[in-house]
Backbone as ProteinMPNN parsed JSONL, in Angstrom:
{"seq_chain_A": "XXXXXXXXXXXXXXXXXXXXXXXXXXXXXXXXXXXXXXXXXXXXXXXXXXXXXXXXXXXXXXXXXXXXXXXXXXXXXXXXXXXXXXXXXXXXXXXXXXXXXXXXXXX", "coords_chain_A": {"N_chain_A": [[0.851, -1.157, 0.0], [0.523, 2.243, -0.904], [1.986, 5.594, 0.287], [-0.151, 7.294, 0.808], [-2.425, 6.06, 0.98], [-1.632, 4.433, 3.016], [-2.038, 6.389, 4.46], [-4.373, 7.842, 4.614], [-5.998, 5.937, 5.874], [-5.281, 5.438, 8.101], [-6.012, 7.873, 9.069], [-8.819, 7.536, 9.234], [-9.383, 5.505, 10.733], [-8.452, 7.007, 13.551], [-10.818, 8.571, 12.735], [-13.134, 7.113, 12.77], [-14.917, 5.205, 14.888], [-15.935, 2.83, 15.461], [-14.663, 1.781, 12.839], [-12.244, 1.213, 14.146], [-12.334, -0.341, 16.115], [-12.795, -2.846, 15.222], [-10.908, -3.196, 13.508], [-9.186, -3.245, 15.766], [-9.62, -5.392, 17.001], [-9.281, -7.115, 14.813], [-6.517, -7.438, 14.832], [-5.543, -8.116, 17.11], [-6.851, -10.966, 16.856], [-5.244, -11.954, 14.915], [-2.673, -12.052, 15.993], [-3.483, -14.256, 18.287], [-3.591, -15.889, 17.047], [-1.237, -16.295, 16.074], [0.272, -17.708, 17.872], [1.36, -20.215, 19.406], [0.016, -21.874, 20.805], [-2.194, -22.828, 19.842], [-0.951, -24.07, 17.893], [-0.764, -28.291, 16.288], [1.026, -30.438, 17.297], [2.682, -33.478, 15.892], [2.461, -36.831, 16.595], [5.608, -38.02, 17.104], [6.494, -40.051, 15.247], [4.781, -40.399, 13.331], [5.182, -38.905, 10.595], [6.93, -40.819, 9.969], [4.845, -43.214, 9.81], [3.28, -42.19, 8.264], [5.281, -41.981, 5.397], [5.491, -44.954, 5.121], [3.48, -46.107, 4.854], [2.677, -44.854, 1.923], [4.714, -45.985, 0.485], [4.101, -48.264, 0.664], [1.701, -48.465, -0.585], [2.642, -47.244, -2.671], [4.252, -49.415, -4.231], [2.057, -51.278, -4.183], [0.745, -50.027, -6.538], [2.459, -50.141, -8.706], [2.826, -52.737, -9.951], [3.267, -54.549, -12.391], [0.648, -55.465, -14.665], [-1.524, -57.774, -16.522], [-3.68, -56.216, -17.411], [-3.141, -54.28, -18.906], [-2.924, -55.133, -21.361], [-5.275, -56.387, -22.771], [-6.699, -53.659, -22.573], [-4.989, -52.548, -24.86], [-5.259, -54.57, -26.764], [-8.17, -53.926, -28.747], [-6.932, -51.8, -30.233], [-4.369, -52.932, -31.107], [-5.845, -54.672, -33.318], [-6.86, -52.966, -34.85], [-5.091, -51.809, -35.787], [-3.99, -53.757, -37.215], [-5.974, -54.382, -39.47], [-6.232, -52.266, -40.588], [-3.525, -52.078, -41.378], [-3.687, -54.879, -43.314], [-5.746, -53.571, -45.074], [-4.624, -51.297, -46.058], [-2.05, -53.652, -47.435], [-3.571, -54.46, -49.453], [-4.585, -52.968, -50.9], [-2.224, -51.6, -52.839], [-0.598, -53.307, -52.988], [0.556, -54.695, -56.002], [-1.374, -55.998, -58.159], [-1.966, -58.804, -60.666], [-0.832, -58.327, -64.225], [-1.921, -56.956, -67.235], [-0.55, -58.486, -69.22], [0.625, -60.715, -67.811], [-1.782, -61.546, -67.085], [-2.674, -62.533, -69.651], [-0.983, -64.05, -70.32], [-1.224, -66.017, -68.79], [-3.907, -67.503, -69.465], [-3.527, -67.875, -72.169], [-1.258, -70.413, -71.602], [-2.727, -71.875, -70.07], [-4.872, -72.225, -72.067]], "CA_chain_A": [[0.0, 0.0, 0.0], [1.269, 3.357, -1.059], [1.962, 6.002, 1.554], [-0.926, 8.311, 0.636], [-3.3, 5.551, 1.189], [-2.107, 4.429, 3.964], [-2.089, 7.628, 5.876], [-5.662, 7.925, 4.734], [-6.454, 4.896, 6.117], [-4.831, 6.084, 9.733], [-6.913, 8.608, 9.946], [-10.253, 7.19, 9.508], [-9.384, 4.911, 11.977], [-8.403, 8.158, 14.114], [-12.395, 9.372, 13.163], [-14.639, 6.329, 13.147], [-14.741, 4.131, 16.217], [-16.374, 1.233, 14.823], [-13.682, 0.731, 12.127], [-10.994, 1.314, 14.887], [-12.765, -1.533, 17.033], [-12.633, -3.874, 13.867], [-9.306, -2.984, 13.442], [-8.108, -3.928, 16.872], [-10.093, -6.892, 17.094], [-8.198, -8.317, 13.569], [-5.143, -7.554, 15.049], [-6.119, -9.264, 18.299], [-7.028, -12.624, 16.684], [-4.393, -12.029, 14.109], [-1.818, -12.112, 16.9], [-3.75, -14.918, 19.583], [-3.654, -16.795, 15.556], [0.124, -16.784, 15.989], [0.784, -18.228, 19.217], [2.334, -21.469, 19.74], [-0.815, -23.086, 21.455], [-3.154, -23.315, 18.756], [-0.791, -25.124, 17.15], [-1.602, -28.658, 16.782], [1.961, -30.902, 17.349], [1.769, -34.247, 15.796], [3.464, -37.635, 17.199], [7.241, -37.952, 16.421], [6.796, -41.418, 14.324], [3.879, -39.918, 12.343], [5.713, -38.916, 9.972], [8.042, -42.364, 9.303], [4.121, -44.133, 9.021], [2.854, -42.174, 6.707], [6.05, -42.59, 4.697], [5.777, -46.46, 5.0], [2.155, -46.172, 4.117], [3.015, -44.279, 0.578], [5.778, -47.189, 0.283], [3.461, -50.21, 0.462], [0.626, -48.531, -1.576], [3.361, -47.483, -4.426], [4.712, -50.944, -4.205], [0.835, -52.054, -4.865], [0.135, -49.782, -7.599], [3.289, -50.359, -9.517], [2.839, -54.111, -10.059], [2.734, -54.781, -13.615], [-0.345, -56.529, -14.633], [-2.249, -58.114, -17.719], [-4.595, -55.952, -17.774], [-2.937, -53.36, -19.827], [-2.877, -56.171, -22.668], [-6.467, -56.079, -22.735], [-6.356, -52.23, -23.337], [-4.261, -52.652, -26.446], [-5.871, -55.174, -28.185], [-8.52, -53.438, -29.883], [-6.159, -50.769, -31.56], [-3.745, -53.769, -32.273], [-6.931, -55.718, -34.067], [-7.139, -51.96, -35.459], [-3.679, -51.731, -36.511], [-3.58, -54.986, -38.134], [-7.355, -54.301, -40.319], [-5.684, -50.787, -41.866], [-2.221, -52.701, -42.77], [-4.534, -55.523, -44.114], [-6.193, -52.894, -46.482], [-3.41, -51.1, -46.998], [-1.197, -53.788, -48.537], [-4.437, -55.223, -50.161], [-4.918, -51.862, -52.127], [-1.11, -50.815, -52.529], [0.133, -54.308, -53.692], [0.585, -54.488, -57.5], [-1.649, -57.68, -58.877], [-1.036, -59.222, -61.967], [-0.703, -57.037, -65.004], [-2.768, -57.372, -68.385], [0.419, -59.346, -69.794], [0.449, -61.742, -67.018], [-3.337, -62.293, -67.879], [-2.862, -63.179, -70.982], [-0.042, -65.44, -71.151], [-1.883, -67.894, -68.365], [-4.802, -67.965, -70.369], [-2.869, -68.725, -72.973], [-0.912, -71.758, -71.173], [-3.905, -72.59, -69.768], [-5.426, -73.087, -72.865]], "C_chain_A": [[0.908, 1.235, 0.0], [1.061, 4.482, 0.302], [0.659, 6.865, 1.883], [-2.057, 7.475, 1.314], [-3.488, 5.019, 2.557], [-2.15, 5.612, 4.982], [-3.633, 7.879, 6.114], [-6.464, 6.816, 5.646], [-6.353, 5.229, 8.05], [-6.026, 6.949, 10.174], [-8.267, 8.414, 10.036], [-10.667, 6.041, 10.447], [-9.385, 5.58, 13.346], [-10.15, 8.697, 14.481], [-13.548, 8.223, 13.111], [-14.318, 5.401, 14.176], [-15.079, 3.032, 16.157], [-15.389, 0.548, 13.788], [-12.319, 0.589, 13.211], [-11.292, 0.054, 15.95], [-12.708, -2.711, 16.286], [-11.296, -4.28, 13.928], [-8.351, -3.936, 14.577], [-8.406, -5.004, 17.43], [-9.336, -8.039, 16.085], [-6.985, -8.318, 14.053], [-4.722, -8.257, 16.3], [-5.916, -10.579, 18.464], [-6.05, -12.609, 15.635], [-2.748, -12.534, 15.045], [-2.489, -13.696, 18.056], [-3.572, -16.616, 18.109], [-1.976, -17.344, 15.772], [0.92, -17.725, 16.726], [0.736, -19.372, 18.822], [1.088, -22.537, 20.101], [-1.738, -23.53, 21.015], [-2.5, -24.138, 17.783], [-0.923, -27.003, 17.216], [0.551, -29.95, 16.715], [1.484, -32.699, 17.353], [2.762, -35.417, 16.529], [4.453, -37.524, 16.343], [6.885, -38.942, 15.342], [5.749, -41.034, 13.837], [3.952, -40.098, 10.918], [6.535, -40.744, 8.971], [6.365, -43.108, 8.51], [3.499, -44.124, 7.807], [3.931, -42.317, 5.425], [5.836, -44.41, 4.333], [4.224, -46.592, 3.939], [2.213, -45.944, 2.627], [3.781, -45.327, 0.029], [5.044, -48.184, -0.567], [2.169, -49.271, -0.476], [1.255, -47.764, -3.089], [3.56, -48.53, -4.495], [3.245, -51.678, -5.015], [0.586, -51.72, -6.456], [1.103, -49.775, -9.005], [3.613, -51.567, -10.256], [2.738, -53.897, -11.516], [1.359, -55.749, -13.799], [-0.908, -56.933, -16.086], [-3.267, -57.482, -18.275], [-4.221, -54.568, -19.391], [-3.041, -53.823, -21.294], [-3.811, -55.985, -22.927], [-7.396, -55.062, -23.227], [-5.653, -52.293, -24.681], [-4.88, -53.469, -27.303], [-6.631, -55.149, -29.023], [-7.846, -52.574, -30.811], [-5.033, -51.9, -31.581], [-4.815, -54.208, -33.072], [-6.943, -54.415, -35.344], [-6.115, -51.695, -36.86], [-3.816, -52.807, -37.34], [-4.995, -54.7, -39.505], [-6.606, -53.223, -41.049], [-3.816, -51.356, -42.193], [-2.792, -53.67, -43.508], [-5.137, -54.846, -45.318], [-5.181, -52.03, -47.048], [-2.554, -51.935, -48.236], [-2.427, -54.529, -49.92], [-4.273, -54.444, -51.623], [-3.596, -51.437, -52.619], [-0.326, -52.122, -53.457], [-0.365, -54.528, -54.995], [-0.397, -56.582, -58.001], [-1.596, -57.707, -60.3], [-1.623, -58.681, -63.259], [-1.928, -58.051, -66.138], [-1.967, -58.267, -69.032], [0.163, -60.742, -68.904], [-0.481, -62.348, -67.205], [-3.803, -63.201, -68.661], [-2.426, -64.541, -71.084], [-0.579, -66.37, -70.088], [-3.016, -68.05, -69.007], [-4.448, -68.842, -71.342], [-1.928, -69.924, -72.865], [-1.993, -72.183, -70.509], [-4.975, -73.014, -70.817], [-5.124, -73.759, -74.004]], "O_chain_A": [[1.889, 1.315, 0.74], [0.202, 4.308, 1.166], [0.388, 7.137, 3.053], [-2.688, 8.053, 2.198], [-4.524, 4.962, 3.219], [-2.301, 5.525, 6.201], [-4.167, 8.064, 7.208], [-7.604, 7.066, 6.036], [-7.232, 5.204, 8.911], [-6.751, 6.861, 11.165], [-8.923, 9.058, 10.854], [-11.789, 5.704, 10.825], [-10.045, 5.091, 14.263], [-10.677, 9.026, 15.544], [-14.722, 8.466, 13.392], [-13.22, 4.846, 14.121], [-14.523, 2.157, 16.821], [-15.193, -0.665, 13.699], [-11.434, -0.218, 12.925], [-10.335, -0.434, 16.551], [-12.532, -3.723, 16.963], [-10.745, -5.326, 14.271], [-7.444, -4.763, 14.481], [-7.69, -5.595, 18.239], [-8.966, -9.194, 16.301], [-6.265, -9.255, 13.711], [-3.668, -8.88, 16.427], [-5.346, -11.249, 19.324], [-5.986, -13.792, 15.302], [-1.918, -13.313, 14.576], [-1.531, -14.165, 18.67], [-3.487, -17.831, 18.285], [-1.595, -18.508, 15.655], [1.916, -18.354, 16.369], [0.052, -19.641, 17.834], [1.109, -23.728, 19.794], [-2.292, -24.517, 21.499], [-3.118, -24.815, 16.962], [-1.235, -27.31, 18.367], [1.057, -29.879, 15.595], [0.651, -33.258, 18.067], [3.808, -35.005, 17.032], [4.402, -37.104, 15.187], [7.066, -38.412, 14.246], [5.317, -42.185, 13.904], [3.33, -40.86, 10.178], [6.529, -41.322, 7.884], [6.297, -43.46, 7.333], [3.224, -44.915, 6.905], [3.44, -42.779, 4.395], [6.097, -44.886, 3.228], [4.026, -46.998, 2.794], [1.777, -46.887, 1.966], [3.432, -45.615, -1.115], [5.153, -48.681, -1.688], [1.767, -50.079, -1.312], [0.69, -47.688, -4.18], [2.614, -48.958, -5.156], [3.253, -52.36, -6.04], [0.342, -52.522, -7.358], [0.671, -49.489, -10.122], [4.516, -51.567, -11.093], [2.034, -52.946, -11.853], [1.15, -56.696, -13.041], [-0.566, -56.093, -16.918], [-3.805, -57.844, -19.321], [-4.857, -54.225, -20.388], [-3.21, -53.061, -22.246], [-3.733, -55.026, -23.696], [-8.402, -55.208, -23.923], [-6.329, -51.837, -25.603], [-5.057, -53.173, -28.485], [-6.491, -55.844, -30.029], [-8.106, -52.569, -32.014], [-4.505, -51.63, -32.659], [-4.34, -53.896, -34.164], [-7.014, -54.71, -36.537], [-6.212, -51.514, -38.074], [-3.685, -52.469, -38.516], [-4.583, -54.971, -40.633], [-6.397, -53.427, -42.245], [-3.115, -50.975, -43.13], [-2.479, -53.502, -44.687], [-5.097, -55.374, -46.43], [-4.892, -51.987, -48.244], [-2.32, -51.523, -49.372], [-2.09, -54.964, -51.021], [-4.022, -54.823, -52.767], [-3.888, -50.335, -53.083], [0.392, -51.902, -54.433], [-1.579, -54.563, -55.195], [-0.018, -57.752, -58.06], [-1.236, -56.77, -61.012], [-2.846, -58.589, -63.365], [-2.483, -59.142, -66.011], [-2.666, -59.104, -69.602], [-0.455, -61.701, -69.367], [-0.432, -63.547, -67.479], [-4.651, -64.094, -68.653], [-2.899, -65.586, -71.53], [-0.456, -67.566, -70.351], [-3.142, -69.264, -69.162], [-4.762, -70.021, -71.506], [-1.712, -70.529, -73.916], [-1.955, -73.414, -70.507], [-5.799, -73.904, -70.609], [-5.941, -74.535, -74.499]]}, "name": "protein", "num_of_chains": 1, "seq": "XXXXXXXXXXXXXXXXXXXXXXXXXXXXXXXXXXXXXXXXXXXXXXXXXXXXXXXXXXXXXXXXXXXXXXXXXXXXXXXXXXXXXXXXXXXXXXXXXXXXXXXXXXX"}
């Protein structure tokens, strides 16, 4: 806050008595807020269990499993249907020459 503002601010605390009772009430519980005895102190080994705890339930959720297979196999089935039409349409079949000449050993 700039100085102008707060000086203004001083003095209307100076002329109204209701914001000056506000005032020294926030600064009151702003201060009884700080103290030591509202805080809340937790056991020493707290700490270590919830560490262990985080441990054993990464440990669980890191397992590899089969299920991810399961997940993939419609976009492999996917994958495999669009290289299937790919080389279907893409691969060269047999020319008008080729045509001919088994016809012609074939007949």
């Amino acid at each position: 806050m700039d100085l102008v503002n707060h000086l203004q601010i001083e003095e209307h605390l100076r002329d109204c008595q209701s914001c000056s009772i506000v005032y020294k009430n926030q600064k009151a519980l702003k201060s009884a807020m700080a103290t030591d005895s509202l805080y809340f102190h937790a056991l020493p080994n707290l700490q270590n269990r919830i560490r262990q705890t985080l441990r054993a339930a990464d440990r669980e959720t890191s397992r590899p499993s089969g299920k991810w297979l399961w997940r993939l196999a419609p976009a492999l089935a996917a994958v495999a249907v669009i290289v299937a039409i790919v080389v279907l349409l893409i691969w060269p079949g047999p020319t008008k020459d080729k045509l001919l000449a088994s016809e012609m050993v074939s007949a």
